[in-house]
MARSE-347754 format. One line per field, with one value per residue (C-alpha): residue number from 0; residue in three letters; x negated, y negated, z negated. Coordinates in steps of 0.5 Angstrom, whole numbers, padded with zeros to 4 digits. Example, Ala and Ser with C-alpha at 12.3 -4.5 7.8 and 13.67 -1.06 7.14 Angstrom:
nr 0:1 .
rest ALA:SER .
u -0025:-0027 .
v 0009:0002 .
w -0016:-0014 .
END
This chain:
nr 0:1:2:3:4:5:6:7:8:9:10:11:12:13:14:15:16:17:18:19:20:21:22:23:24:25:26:27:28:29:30:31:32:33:34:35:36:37:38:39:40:41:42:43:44:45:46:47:48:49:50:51:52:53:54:55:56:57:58:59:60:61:62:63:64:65:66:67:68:69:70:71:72:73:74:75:76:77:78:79:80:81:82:83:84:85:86:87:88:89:90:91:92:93:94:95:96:97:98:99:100:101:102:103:104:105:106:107:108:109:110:111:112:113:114:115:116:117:118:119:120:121:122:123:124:125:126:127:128:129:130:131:132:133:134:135:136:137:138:139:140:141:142:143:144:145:146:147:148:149:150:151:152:153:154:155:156:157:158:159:160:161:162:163:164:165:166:167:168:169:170:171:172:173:174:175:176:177:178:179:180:181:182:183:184:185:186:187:188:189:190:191:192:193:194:195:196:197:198:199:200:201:202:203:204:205:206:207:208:209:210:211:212:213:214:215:216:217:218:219:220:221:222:223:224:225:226:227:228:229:230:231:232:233:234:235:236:237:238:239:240:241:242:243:244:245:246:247:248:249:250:251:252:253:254:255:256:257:258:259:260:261:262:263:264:265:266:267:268:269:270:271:272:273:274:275:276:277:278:279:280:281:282:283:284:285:286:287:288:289:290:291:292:293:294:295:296:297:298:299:300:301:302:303:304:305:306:307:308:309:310:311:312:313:314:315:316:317:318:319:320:321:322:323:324:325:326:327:328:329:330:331:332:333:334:335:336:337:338:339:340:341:342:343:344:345:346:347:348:349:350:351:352:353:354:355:356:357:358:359:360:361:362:363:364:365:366:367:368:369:370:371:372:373:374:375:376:377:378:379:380:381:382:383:384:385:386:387:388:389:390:391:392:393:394:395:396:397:398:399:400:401:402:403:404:405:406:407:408:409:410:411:412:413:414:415:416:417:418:419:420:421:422:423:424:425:426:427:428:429:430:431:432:433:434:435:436:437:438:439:440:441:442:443:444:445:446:447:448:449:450:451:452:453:454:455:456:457:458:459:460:461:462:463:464:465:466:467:468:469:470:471:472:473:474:475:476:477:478:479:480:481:482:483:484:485:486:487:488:489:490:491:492:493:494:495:496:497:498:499:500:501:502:503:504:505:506:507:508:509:510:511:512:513:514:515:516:517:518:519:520:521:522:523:524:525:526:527:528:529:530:531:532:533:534:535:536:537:538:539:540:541:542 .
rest UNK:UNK:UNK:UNK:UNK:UNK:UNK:UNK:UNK:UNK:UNK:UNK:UNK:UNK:UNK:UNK:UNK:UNK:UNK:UNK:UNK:UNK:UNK:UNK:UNK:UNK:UNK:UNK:UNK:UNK:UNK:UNK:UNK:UNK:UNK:UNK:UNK:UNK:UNK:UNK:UNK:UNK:UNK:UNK:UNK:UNK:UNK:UNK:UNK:UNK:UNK:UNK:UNK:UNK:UNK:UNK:UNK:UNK:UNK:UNK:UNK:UNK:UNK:UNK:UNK:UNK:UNK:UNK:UNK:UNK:UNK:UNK:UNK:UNK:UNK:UNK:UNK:UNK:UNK:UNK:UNK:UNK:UNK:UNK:UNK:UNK:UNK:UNK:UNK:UNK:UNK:UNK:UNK:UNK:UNK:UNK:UNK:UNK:UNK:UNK:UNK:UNK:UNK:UNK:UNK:UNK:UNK:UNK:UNK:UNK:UNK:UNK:UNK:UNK:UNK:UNK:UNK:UNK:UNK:UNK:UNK:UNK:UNK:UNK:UNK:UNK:UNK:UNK:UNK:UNK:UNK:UNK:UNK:UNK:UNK:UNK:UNK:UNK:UNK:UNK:UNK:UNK:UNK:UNK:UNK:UNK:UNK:UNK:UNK:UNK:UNK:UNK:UNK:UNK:UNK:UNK:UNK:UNK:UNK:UNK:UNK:UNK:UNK:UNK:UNK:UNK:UNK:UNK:UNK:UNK:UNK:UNK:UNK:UNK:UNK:UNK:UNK:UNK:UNK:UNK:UNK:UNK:UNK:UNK:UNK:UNK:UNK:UNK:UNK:UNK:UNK:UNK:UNK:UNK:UNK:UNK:UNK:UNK:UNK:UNK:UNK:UNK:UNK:UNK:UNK:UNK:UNK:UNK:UNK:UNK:UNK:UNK:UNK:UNK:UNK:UNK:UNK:UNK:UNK:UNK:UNK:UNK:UNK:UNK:UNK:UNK:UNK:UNK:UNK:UNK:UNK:UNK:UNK:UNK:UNK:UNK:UNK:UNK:UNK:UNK:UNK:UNK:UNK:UNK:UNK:UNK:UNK:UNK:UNK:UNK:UNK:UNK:UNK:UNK:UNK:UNK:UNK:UNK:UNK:UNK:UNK:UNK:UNK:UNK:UNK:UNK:UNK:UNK:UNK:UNK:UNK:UNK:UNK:UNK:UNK:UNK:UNK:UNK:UNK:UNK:UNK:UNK:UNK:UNK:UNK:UNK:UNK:UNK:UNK:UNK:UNK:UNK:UNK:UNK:UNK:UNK:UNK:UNK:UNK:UNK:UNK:UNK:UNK:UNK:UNK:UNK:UNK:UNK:UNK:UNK:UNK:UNK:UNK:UNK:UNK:UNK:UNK:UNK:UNK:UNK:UNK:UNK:UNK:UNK:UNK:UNK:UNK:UNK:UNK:UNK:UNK:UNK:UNK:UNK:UNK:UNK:UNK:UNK:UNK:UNK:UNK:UNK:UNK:UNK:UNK:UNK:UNK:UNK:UNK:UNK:UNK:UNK:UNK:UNK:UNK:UNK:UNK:UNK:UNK:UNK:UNK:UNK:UNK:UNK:UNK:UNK:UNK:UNK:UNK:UNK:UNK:UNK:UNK:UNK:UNK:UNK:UNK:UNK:UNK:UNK:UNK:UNK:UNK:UNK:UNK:UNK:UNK:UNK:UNK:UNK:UNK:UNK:UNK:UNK:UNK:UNK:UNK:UNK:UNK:UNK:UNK:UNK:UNK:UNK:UNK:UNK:UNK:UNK:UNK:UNK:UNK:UNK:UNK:UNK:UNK:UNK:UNK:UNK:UNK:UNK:UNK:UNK:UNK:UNK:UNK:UNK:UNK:UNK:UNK:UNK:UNK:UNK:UNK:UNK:UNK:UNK:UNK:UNK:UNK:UNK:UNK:UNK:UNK:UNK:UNK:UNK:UNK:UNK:UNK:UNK:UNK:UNK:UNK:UNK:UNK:UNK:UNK:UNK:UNK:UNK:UNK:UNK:UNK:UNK:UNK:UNK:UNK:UNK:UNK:UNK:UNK:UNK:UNK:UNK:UNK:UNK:UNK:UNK:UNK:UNK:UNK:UNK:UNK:UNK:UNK:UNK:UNK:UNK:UNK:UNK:UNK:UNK:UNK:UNK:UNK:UNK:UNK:UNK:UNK:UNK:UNK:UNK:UNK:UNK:UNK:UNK:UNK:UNK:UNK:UNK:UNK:UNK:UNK:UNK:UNK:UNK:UNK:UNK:UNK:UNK:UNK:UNK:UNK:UNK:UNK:UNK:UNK:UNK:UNK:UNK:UNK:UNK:UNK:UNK:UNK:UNK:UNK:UNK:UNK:UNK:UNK:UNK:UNK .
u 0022:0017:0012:0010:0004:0004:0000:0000:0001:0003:0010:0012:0012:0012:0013:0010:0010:0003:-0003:-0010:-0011:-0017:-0023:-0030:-0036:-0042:-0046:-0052:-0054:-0059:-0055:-0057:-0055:-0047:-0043:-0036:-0035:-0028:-0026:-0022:-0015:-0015:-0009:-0008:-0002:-0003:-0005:0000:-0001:-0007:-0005:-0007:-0013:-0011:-0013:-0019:-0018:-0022:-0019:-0023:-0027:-0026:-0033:-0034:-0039:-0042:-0045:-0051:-0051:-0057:-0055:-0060:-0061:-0065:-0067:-0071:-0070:-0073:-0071:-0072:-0070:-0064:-0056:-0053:-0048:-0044:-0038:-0034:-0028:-0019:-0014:-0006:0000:0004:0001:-0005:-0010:-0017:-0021:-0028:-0028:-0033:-0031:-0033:-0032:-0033:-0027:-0019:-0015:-0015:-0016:-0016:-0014:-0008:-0005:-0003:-0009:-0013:-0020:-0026:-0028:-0022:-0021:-0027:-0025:-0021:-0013:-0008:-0001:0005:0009:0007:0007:0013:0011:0011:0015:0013:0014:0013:0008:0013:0015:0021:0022:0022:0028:0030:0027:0024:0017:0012:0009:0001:-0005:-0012:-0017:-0024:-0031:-0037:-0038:-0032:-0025:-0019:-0011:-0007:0001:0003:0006:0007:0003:0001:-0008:-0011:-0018:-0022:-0020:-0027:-0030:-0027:-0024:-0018:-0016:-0012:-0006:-0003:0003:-0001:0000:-0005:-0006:-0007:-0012:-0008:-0014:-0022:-0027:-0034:-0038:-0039:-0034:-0036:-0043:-0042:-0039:-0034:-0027:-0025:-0025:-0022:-0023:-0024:-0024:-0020:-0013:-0014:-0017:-0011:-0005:-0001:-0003:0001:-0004:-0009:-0012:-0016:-0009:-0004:-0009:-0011:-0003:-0001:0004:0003:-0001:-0005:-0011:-0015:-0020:-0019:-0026:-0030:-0037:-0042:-0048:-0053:-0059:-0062:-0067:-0069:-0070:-0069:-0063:-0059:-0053:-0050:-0043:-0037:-0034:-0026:-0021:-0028:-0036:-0041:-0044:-0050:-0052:-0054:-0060:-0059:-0053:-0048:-0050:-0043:-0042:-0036:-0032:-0033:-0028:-0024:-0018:-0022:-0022:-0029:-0034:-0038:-0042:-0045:-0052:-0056:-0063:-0067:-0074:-0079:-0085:-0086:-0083:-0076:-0072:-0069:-0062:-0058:-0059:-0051:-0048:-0047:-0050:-0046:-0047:-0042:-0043:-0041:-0042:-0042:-0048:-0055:-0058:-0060:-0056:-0059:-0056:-0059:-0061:-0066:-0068:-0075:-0076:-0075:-0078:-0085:-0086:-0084:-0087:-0093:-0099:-0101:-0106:-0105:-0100:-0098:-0091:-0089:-0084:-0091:-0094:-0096:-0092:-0088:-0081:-0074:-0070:-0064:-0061:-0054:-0050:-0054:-0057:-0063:-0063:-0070:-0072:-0079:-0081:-0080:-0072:-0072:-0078:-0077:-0080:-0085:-0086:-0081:-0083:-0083:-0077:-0073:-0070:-0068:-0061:-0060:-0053:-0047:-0041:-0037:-0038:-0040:-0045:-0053:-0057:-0063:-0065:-0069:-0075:-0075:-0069:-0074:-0076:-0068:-0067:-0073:-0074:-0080:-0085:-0091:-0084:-0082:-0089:-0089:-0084:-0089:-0095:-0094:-0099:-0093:-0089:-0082:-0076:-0070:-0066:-0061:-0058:-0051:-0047:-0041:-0037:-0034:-0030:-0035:-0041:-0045:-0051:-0048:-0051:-0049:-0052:-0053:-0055:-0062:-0060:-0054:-0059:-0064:-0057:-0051:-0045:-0039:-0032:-0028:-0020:-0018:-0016:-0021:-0025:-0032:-0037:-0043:-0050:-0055:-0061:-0059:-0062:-0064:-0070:-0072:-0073:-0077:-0073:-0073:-0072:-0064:-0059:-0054:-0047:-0042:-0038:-0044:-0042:-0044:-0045:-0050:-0056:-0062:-0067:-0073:-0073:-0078:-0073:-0067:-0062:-0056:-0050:-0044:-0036:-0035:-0028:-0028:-0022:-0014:-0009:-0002:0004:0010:0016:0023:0027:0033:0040:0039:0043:0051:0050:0050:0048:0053:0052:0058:0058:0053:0047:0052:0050:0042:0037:0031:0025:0019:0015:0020:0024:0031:0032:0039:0041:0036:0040:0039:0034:0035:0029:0023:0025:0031:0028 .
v 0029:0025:0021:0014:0012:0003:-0002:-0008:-0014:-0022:-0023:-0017:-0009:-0004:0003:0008:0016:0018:0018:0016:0008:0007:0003:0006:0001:0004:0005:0009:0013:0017:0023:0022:0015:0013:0008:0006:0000:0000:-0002:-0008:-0007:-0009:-0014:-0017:-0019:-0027:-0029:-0032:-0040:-0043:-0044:-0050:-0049:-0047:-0050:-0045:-0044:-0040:-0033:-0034:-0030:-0024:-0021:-0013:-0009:-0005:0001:0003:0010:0014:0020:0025:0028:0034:0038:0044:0045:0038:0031:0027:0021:0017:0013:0009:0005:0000:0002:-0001:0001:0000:0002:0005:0004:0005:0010:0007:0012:0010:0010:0009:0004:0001:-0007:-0007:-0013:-0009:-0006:-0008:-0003:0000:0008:0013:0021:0023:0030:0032:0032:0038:0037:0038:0030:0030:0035:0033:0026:0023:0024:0019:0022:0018:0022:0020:0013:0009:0003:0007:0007:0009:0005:0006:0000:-0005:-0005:-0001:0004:0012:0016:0022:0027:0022:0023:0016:0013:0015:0011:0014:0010:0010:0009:0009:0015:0019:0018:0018:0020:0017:0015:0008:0007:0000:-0001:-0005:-0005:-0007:-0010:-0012:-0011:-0010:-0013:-0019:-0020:-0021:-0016:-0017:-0013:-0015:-0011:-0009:-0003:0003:0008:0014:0020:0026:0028:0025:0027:0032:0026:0022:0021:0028:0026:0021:0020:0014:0015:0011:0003:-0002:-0007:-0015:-0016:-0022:-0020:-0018:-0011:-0009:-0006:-0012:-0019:-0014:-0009:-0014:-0014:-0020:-0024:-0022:-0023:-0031:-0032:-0029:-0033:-0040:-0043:-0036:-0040:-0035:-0038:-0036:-0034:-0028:-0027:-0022:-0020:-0013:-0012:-0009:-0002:-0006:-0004:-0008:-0010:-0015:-0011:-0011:-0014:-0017:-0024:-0025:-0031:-0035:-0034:-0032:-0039:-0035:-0031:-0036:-0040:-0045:-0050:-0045:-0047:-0046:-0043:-0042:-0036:-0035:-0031:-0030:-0027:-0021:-0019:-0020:-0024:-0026:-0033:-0035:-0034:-0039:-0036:-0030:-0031:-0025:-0028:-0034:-0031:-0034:-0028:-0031:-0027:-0032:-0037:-0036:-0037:-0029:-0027:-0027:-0023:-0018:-0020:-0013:-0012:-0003:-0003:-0002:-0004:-0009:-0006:-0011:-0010:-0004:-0006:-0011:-0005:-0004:-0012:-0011:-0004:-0006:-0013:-0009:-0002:-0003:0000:0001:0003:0011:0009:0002:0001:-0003:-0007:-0011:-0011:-0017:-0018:-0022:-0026:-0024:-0031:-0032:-0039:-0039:-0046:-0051:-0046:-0040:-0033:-0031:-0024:-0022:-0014:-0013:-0015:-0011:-0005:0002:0003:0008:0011:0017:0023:0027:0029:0024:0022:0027:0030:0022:0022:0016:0018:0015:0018:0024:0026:0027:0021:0027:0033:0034:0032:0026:0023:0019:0016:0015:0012:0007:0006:0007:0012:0009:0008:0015:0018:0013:0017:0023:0019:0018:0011:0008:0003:0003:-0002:-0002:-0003:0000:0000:-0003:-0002:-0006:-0009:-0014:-0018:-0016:-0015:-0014:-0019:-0016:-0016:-0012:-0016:-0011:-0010:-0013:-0020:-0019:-0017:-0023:-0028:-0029:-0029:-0032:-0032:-0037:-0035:-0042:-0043:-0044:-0038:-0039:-0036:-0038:-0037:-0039:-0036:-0030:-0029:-0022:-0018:-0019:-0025:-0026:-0027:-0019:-0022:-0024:-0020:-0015:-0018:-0018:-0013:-0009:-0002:0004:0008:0003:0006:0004:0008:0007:0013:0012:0012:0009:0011:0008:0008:0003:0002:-0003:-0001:0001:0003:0003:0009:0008:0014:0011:0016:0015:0013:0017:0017:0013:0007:0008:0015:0012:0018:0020:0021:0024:0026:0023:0022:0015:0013:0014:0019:0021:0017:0021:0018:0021:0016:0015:0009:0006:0008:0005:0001:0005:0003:0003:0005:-0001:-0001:0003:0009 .
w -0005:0000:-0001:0004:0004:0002:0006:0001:0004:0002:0000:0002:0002:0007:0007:0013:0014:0010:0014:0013:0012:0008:0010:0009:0006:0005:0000:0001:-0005:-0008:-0011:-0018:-0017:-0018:-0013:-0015:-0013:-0010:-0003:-0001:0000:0008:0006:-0001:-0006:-0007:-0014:-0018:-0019:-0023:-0030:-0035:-0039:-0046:-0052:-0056:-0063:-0067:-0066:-0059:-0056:-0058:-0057:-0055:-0057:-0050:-0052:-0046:-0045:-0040:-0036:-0035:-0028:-0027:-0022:-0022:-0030:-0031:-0032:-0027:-0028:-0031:-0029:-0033:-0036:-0041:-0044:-0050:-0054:-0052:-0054:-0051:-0053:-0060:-0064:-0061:-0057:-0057:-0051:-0048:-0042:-0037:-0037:-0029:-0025:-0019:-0020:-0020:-0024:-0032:-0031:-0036:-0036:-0037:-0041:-0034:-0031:-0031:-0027:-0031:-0032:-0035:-0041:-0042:-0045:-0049:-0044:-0045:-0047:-0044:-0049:-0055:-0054:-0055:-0051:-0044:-0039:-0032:-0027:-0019:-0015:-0014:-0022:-0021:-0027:-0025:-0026:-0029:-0025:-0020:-0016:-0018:-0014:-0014:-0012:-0010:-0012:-0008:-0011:-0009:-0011:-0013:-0013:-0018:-0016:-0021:-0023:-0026:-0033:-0036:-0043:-0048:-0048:-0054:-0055:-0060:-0067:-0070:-0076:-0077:-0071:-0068:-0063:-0057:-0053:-0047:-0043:-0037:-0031:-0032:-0027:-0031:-0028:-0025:-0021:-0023:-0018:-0022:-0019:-0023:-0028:-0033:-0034:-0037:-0045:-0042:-0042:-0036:-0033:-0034:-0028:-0028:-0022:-0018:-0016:-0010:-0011:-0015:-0012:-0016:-0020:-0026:-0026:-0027:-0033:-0033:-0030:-0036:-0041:-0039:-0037:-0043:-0049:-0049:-0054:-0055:-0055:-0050:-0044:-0037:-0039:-0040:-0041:-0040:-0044:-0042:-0045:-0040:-0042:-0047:-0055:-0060:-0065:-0059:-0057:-0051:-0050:-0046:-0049:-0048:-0048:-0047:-0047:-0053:-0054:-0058:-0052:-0047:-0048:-0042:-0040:-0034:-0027:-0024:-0018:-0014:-0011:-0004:-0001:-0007:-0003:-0002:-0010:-0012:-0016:-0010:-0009:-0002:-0002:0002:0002:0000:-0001:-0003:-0006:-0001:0004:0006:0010:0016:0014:0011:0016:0019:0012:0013:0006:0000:-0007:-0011:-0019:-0022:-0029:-0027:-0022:-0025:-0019:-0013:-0007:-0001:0006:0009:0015:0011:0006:0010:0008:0001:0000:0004:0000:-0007:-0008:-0011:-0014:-0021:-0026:-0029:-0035:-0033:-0034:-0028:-0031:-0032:-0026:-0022:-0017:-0012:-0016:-0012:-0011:-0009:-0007:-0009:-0010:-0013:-0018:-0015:-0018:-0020:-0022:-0023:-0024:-0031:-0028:-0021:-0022:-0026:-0032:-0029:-0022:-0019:-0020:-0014:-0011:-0015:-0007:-0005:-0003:0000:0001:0004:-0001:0003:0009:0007:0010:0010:0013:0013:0011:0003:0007:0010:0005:0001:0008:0009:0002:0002:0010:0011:0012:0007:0002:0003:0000:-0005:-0009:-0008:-0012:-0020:-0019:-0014:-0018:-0014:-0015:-0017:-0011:-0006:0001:0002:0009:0009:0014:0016:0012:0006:0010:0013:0009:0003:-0004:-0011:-0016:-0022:-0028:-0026:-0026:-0030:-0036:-0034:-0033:-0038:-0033:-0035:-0030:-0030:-0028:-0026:-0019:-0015:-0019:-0021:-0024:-0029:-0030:-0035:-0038:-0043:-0050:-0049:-0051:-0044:-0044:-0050:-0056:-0059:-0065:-0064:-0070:-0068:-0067:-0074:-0070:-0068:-0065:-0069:-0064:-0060:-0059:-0053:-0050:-0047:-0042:-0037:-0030:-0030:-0024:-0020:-0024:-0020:-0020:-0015:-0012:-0005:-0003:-0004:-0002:-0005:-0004:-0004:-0008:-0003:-0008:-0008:-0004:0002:0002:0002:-0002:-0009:-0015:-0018:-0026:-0031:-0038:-0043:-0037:-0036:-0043:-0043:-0040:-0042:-0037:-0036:-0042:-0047:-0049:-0049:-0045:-0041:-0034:-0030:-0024:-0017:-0013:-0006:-0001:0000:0007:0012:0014 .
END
């Protein structure tokens, strides 16, 4: 059987010979720091119509414990530094399966590994068996059911580091249901893992993501998650909202979560300043940025409205345009006395000028616990390009874009911020920003799903922020754990690219498949399950 490759496209979908149709955005990375923010699709399925908001009830939000967890990197037999990430708990299908996920705005599918996949990111972590569940059903992109003996459709998801082959099943996903709370289960595509890249995926103890991005990075609205969550039965109570608390490297007993059908009124100690969606067609949380200002500097970068910034919940760093990486690395590294922790330095605030609001970060938002050691930027690499930008000895020049930044990875009493390069272009970049973890851990964020799209900020109640002596939540996630090591690198899962094969479906037109015997009454589909005939479909366009 032939596979094609689809081009997605508004009201309609096409089917071509295979060939390379990706677009690569950039991000630039030092190699223990992990990008997996998805490309945009090029062409974008249109969201369904806005819905009335829905009348709240006390089963709402369901609030998820997000456990953050700190990934060694070593070089030369020693610990380098660390990559992060913040996973919580769903389940898949009746009997339930239970898995370990990224909740990523930045991302816009739920991928977990399937049984059939053999890759070592793979067998190394929970692996989702279609066989067992008695909800599943295969599906190719456009929703039809795959057929007895019958190639799937496949999607190759693109991250900043990293990709992911998979097939399409349809699924019942579960959230919540902790302690006192009530849990939610929603029918939703699922791209299941034939194939995980090593890199990023089997370091972590995560299982997969579950995206919660805008429609326009997933290949459908109902592989959408967020959209058959909000537009689910009438009268569920659930908001077209969620909302997202990280704590940041903080210690302490507040832990991080993400709200759903709703936001978490106790985690955010100031009213929401809403800001709209900009080019919400593309698929991400981004707002415009009106201004950047590095202590009383004013960047002359946004003046022609260019800059915007993706709000995503799977990075853990400031990504800032790389062509204005020098402006940030020379006003930002800094230097501190024997034992210091940079986070306490005295150092110039970061402001971004959003509508009617301003993003303010000080160095215990943007600055690593404690200077690099040695060596920490080396191997700089463009995952995206696969490429080098430099031999080992001039990549830390690469990675901060100067000389002085470069040799400051090399001194112990160099403070270095947390912050990354970013090559998009257009319709994205080139002036694009990757809000991560160090704003999300100063902001509480809430993301509103009602046309047109927004999203909330509003000072959190984090240790962070001064408040350490907030309690756990009810719900408090056994194994939630925080660490205090003194780096703390890139970890990402910004969606940026989608490849999707299309199976041919069978006969051509007039060739109808002839079915005798007892296959006339029932097969058996590729979950398992005995189910009717299925009605033949013809191909999505003559060929």
């Amino acid at each position: 059987m032939q596979r094609f490759v689809l081009h997605v496209a508004r009201a309609a979908f096409f089917v071509f010979p295979i060939v390379e149709i990706c677009v690569c955005f950039g991000i630039s990375v030092i190699d223990d720091e992990t990008v997996l923010l998805q490309r945009n699709i090029g062409a974008v399925v249109k969201s369904p119509p806005a819905r009335p908001a829905k009348e709240s009830d006390d089963r709402w939000p369901i609030l998820v414990p997000l456990r953050r967890e700190s990934v060694p990197v070593v070089r030369n037999g020693k610990t380098i530094s660390f990559k992060t990430s913040y996973s919580g708990k769903i389940s898949i299908g009746r009997p339930s399966q239970d898995f370990r996920v990224v909740f990523d705005t930045g991302s816009g599918h739920v991928v977990v590994p399937s049984t059939a996949c053999m890759s070592e990111s793979c067998l190394v972590h929970a692996q989702y068996n279609m066989t067992a569940s008695s909800t599943c059903t295969a599906v190719n992109v456009d929703g039809t059911v795959v057929g007895p003996e019958e190639l799937g459709d496949q999607a190759t998801i693109g991250y900043g580091t990293g990709k992911v082959t998979g097939e399409f099943v349809r699924e019942q996903v579960c959230v919540g249901g902790g302690v006192g709370q009530a849990e939610a289960c929603v029918e939703v595509g699922v791209v299941m893992a034939v194939e995980m890249t090593t890199q990023p995926f089997k370091a972590f103890n995560f299982d997969g993501i579950l995206g919660m991005s805008l429609d326009g990075l997933a290949v459908s609205p109902e592989f959408s998650f967020v959209n058959r969550l909000v537009g689910g039965p009438s009268g569920s109570g659930a908001a077209a909202q969620f909302g997202v608390f990280l704590t940041g490297d903080a210690t302490g007993d507040v832990g991080s979560e993400i709200a759903l059908g709703g936001y978490n009124t106790d985690r955010v100690l100031s009213p929401l300043s809403w800001v709209p969606v900009a080019k919400k067609e593309l698929g991400y949380w981004q707002v415009q940025i009106k201004e950047v200002r590095i202590g009383n500097v004013t960047l002359d970068m946004c003046k022609d409205g260019s800059c915007r910034g993706i709000v995503d919940t799977g990075t853990s760093h400031l990504g800032v345009p790389s062509k204005r990486l020098k402006d940030f690395t020379s006003a930002l590294a800094l230097d501190r006395a024997e034992g210091q922790d940079c986070r306490d330095i005295d150092g110039p605030s970061v402001e971004l000028v959003v509508e009617g609001f301003t993003l303010s970060l000080t160095p215990k938002n943007y600055m690593r616990s404690l200077s690099p050691p040695p060596g920490a930027a080396s191997g700089v690499q463009d995952p995206l390009a696969g490429k080098s930008f430099g031999a080992p000895a001039v990549a830390a020049e690469a990675a901060l874009g100067t000389k002085a930044a470069s040799a400051a990875y090399a001194s112990n009493l160099k403070c270095a911020p947390r912050i990354m390069p970013v090559n998009f272009p257009a319709p994205l970049g080139p002036n694009i920003f990757i809000l991560g973890e160090p704003v999300l851990s100063r902001y509480y964020t809430v993301y509103d799903w009602q046309q047109p799209p927004r999203i909330g900020f509003g000072l959190a109640a984090s240790p962070q922020n001064g408040l350490a002596s907030l309690p756990k939540p009810d719900n408090e996630d056994p194994d939630e754990h925080h660490n205090d090591e003194p780096v703390l690198e890139v970890f990402s899962l910004v969606q940026v690219s989608l490849t999707v094969s299309v199976s041919y479906r069978g006969p051509r037109a007039g060739a109808p498949r002839a079915v005798s015997g007892a296959a006339a009454n029932a097969y058996t589909d590729p979950c398992g399950v005995v189910a009717p005939p299925a009605i033949h479909e013809e191909p999505l366009m003559a060929l």
